[in-house]
C-alpha positions as CSV (number, residue, x, y, z in Angstrom):
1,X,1.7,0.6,-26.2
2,X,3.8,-2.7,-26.1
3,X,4.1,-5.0,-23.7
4,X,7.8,-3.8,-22.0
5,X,5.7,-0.2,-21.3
6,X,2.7,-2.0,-20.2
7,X,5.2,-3.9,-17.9
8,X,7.0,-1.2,-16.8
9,X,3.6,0.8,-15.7
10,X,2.1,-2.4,-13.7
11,X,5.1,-2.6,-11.3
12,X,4.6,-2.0,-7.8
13,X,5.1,1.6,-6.9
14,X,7.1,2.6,-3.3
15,X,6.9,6.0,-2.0
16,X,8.3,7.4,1.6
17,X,4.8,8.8,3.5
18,X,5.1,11.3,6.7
19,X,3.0,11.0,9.3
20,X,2.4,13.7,11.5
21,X,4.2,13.1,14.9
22,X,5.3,9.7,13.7
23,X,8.1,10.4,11.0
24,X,8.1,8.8,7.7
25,X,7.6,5.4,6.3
26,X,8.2,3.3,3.0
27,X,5.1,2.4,1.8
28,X,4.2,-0.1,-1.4
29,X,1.3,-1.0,-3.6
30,X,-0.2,-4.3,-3.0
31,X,0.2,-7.6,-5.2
32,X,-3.1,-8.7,-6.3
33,X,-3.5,-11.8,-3.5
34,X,-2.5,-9.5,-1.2
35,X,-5.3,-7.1,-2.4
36,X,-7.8,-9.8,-2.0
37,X,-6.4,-10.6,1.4
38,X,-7.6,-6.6,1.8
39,X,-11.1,-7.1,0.5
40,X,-11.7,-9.7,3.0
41,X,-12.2,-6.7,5.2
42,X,-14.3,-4.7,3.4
43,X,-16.7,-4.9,6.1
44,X,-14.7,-3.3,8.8
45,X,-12.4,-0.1,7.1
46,X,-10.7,-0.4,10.7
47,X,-8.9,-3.6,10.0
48,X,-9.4,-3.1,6.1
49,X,-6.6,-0.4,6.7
50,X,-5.1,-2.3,9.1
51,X,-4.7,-4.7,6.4
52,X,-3.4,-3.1,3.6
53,X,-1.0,-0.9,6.1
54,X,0.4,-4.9,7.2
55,X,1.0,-5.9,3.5
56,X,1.8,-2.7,2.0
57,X,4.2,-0.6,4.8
58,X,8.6,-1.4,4.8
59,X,11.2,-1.2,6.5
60,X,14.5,0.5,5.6
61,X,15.7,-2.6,3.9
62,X,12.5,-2.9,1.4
63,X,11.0,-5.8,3.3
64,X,7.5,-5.9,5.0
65,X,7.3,-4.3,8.2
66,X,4.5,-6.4,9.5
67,X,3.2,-9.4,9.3
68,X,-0.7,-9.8,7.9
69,X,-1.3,-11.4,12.2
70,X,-0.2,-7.5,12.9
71,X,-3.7,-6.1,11.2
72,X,-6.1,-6.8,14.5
73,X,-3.2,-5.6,16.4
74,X,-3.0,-2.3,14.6
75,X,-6.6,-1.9,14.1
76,X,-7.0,-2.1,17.8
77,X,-4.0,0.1,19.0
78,X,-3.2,3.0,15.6
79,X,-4.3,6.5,15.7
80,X,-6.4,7.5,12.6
81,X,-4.0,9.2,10.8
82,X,-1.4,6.7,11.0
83,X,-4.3,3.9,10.0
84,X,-5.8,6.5,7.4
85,X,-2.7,8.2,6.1
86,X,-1.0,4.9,5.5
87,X,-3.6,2.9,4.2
88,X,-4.8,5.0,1.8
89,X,-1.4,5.8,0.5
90,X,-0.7,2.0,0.3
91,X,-4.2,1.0,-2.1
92,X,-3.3,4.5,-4.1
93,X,0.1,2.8,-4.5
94,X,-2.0,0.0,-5.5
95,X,-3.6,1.4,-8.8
96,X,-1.7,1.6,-12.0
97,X,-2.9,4.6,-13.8
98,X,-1.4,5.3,-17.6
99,X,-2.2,8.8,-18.7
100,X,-1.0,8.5,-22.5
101,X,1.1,5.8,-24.2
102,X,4.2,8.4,-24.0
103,X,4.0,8.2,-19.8
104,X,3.8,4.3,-20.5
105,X,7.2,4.6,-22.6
106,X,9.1,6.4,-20.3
């Protein structure tokens, strides 16, 4: 593998999610601060979802559809599938994953 397909497999991935009774949403894989920003709140998966779902969810446009002073708010207030549907999707987005060097290349 070279560096251009290693490249290529690290970028953040951005996928539309459906939740049930809620429609769909943009959703994207964290940076690494932002990750660590997550871990903070390892402690409490409420607001650790919360979190991820405030870095990691879009709008229409591409850009962040919360702010990271939403998470407490959406702990607080989000059914569980919205919290656990989105926020899981959003630290799967998260994780490269390279099955051979060909995937890498494409």
């Amino acid at each position: 593998m070279n560096a251009a397909g290693l490249l290529k497999t690290l970028q953040r991935k951005t996928e539309t999610v459906s939740v049930e009774g809620m429609g769909e949403f943009l959703v994207s894989g964290l940076t690494v601060s932002e990750f660590f920003e997550v871990s903070q709140h390892s402690d409490n998966q409420d607001l650790f979802f919360a979190t991820a779902i405030s870095y990691g969810v879009l709008d229409s446009k591409g850009n962040k559809m919360f702010k990271p002073e939403h998470a407490k708010e959406l702990s607080n207030t989000s059914n569980v599938s919205f919290i656990v549907t989105l926020g899981s999707k959003v630290l799967e987005l998260s994780q490269p994953t390279i099955t051979s060097e060909k995937e890498a290349k494409k």
